[in-house]
Structures are given as structure tokens and as C-alpha cells.
N, C-alpha and C positions, 0 to 999 in steps of 0.2 A: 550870665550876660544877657541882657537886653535885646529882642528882635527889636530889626527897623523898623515894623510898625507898632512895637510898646513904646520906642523913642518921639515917632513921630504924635503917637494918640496922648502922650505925656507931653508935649510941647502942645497940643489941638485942648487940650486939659486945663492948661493954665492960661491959655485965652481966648476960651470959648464962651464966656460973657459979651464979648468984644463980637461978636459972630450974629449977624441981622438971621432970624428965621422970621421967614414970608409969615402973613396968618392966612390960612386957606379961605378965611371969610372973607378977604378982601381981594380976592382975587377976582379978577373980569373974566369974563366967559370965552373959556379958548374953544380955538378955529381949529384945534388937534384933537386927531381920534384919541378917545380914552380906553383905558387897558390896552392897548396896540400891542403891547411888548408881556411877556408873562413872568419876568421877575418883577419885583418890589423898586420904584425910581420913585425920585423930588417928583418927576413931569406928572405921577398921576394924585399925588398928594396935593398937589397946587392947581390941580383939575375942577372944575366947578363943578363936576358930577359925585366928585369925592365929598366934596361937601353935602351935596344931597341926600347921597346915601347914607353918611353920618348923621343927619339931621335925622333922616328914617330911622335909623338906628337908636338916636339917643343918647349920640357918644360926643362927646369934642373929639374935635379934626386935629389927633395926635399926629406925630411921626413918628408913627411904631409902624413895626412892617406886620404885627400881629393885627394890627387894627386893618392893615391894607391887607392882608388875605380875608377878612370878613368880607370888605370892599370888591376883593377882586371877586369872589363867588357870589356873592348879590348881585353885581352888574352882569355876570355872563347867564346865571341861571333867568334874569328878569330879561334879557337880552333875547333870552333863546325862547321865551315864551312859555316857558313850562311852570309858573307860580302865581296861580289866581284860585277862583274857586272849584272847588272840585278835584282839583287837582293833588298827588301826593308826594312827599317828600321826606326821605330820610338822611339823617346823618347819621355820622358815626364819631366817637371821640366825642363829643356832645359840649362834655365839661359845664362852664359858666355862660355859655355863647349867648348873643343876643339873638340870632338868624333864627331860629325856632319861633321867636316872638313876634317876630318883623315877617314872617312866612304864613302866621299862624292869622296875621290883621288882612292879608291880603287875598285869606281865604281857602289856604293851604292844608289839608291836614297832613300833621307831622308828627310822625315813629323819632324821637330822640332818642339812640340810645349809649352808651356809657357801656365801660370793662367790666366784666364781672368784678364785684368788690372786692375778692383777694387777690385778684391782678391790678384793681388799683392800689390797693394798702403793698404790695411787694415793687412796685414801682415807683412807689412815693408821691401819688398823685390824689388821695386821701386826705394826706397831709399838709401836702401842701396847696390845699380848696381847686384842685386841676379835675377832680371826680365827682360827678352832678350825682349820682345816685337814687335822684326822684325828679321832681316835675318843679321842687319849691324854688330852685335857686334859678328857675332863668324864664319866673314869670315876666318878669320888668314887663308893672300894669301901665309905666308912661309908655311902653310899645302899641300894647294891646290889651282891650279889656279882660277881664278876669274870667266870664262866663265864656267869650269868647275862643282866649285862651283853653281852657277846659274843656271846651266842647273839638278842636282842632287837635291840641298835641297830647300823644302817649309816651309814659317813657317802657324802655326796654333794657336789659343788657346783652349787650352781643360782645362776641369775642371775635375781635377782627380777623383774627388769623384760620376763625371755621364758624366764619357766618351762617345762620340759620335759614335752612328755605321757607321760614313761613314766612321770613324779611324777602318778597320778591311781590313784581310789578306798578314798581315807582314809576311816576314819571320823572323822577329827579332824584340825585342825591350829592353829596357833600362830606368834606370833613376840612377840619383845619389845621396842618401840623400833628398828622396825628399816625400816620405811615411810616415816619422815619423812627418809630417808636418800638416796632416793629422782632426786635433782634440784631436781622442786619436788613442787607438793602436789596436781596432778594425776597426774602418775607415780605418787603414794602410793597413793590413789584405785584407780585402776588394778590396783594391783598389790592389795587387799583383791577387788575382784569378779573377777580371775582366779582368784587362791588359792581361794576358793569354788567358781567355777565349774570350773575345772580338774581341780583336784586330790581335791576331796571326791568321797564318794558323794553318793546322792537323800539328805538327812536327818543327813547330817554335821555336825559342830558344828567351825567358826573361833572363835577369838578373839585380838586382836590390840591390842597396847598401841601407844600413840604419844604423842608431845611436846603438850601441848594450852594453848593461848594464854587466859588468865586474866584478861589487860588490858584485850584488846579483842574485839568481834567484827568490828571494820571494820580495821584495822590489822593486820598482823604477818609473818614472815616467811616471804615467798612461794615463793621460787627458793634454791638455793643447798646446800650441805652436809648443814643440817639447818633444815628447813623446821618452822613451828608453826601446828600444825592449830587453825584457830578455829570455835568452836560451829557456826558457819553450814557450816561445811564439813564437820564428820561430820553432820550433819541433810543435806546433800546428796548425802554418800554413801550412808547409812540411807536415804534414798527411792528413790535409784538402786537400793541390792540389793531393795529390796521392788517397787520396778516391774518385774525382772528373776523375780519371784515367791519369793526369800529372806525368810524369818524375824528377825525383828532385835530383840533386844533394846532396851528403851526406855531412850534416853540421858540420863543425868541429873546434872546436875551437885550434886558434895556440896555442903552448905551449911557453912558454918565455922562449928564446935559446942564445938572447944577449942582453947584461946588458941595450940597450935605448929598450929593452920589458918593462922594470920597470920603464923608466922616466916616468913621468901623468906633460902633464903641464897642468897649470891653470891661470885662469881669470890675467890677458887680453891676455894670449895665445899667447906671443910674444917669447917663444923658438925656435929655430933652428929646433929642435926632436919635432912633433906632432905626435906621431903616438897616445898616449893615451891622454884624456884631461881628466878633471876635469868638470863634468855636473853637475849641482844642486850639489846632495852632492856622485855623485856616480863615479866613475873611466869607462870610455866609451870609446869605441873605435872603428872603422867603419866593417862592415859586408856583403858581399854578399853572394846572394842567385842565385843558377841558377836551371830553368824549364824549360824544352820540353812540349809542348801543346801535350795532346794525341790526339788521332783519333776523339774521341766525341766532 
């Protein structure tokens, strides 16, 4: 039998041609904060900063919510002042990303690094092109020149789960969907107050997207491949980094303000609108977090 929301995304299915999506390039310049709120919403898709930053990017102004966690960590990391020249920056989960290239023009130098390669071939991230492995796949010279690139980014491999200390005194670092990856949802955990404490300097700025559970806060998927973080569990990691004496931005969930808030597509994920999917059995949708390293 059918849940209520396969019935409803099967009725949203057969007349979703019929359904006006905004184009972000015509959109007039709003008088509202952007990223305000740290899930995935329409309000910051249809944001004129959204646009910009994909413009910096290189990308068309999708409504993927993968393309708005690149968004959300380019607005907060350039926000906070930590990505000009001189300056360093690492990710982690690296994959095909563009932010490496866009970090690298603005005079960043940047440690990319990726799973050791038999944790990505046992993961399936090999296979299916999710495992950057060198430096070739996330030149994009319409980013940034060639020399330029080269002279800026190194790749590495690190293993999230027992980061290396020669990866330490960033001013910045980053990952995209790359924690909930993890085991379960304490390995994730884990691996955001290392990243922090490890690798930052005193006053470095993390930010870090993840799978984030929309159905419940008592339910959802705990253990496994890809685990989904529920509200109670980033408020327990945000008091963990702040009893550790870290800075944390205030977690706020968007409110649904236009009607592709309510789309959810689902398996095989082939809508135009992703800002919400369909995970196991639960409505998800992506999340950032942002940290300042304290003093200690």
C-alpha cells in the first residue's frame, strides 16, 4: 500500500508541467537577509545573491539543494572573511566540487582532500564519479586559470573518521554531505568537533552541510550508509562545540514560504525541484552548520 506522501508526489507527478518555477535570473533584488535560516528553502534560491554565487561558480541557478549547500558555504565562509589571499582552506569529501576552484581564483590556497581509495571503491563512490582522487576533475579553467589553479590547490587523502595532524592551522574548512556518510550519526558528530579542533586555527571558521530529517525528530535513520540528522541531534552537537568553548551559529529551521517548500521528490529523483527528497521513508532536506574554533 501506498504512503500519503507517494499518493500525493504521484498526483504532484502528473501535473507538474502545469507548475510555474521562478527563473532565479529574473528575480529583482530582495530586501531579505540571505541564508537567514540553515536548511535548504525556495526564499534563498530566488535570492539575488544565489544567483551570484552561481554565476562565481559556473553553474545554472538549479533547484537542487546540493547546489544550495555549495551556496550556503561560499556565502558564510566569504561572509566571515576567511577567503582571499594568503589565506588556507580545506575540505574534506572533496569529490567533483566546484568550491576548490572558486577559492583557489580568490587567492586561497587549498588542501582538497578525498577517502582513501579503498574506502571509496567499498562505498561506491568510485563508481559512481562521487571520488575525486587527484587534482584533474575539479580544475573547471572557466573558474580559474590553470597556472593559477596549480599554484593554489593540493590534493590529499584523508580518512574522516582519524584525520591526520599534519592537516592542521586552516583558517577555514568545509565539506558537503559528507558526515552523514560516516557509519552512524555519532561518527558524524565526531568528525565535525575534530575538524574544528584539529585542523583549524584559534578563530577559523567550519562549515559543514548534512542530510537533515524533516518528518521527525524522534525517528529516523540512525546507523548505516547514509544516516539523517534530526533537529535534536545538531542542537546536541551545537552545545557539545559550545561546551568545548566553539562559536556556533544559531540553527534554524526555514519555514515554508513558497509552494516548491512542499514539493519532496522521490526515488529516482528525476524532478527539476530537489530542494526536498524522499530518504528511506522520511522527507529530508540538506542543512548547514557554521563554527568558529575558540581560543583553546
Amino acid at each position: 500500500m501506498r504512503t500519503r506522501i507517494q499518493v500525493l508526489e504521484a498526483q504532484l507527478g502528473a501535473t507538474e508541467d502545469h507548475f510555474y518555477v521562478p527563473s532565479t535570473s529574473l528575480q529583482p533584488t530582495s530586501s531579505e537577509s540571505f541564508m537567514q535560516h540553515s536548511t535548504c528553502s525556495a526564499a534563498d534560491v530566488l535570492h539575488q545573491r544565489y544567483a551570484e554565487i552561481c554565476a562565481m561558480l559556473k553553474h545554472p541557478c538549479d533547484w537542487h539543494r546540493k547546489l544550495w549547500e555549495w551556496v550556503f558555504i561560499v556565502h558564510h565562509l566569504i561572509e566571515a572573511g576567511v577567503v582571499g589571499p594568503g589565506s588556507r582552506g580545506l575540505v574534506f569529501g572533496v569529490g567533483t566540487e566546484r568550491l576548490p576552484a572558486l577559492f583557489a581564483s580568490l587567492g586561497a590556497a587549498i588542501v582538497a582532500t578525498d577517502a582513501p581509495g579503498d574506502v571509496g571503491a567499498a562505498q561506491g563512490w568510485i563508481e559512481t564519479g562521487q571520488h575525486v582522487g587527484s587534482l584533474d576533475r575539479i580544475r573547471y579553467p572557466e573558474i580559474v586559470d590553470g597556472a593559477v589553479f596549480d599554484a593554489n590547490v593540493l590534493y590529499a587523502t584523508c580518512d574522516m573518521r582519524d584525520i591526520s595532524p599534519e592537516l592542521t592551522g586552516f583558517d577555514f574548512n568545509w565539506s558537503s554531505c559528507c558526515f552523514e556518510h560516516l557509519g552512524d550519526l555519532g561518527a558524524g558528530m565526531d568528525f565535525v568537533v575534530n575538524a574544528v579542533e584539529k585542523t583549524l586555527r584559534p578563530g577559523g571558521i567550519a562549515v559543514h552541510t548534512t542530510e537533515f530529517n524533516l518528518s521527525s525528530n524522534d525517528q529516523t535513520v540512525a546507523e548505516g550508509a547514509t544516516v539523517i540528522y534530526r533537529q535534536r541531534d545538531i542542537e546536541e552537537l551545537i552545545a557539545r562545540l559550545r561546551d568545548r568553548g566553539h562559536s556556533v551559529k544559531e540553527f534554524l529551521v526555514a519555514p515554508a514560504s513558497h509552494h516548491w517548500d512542499f514539493h519532496v521528490d522521490t526515488p529516482p529523483y528525476t524532478s527539476k525541484v530537489h530542494l526536498k527528497l524522499l530518504l528511506e521513508r522520511y522527507v529530508t532536506t540538506s542543512a548547514g552548520i557554521v563554527v568558529q574554533r575558540g581560543d583553546g
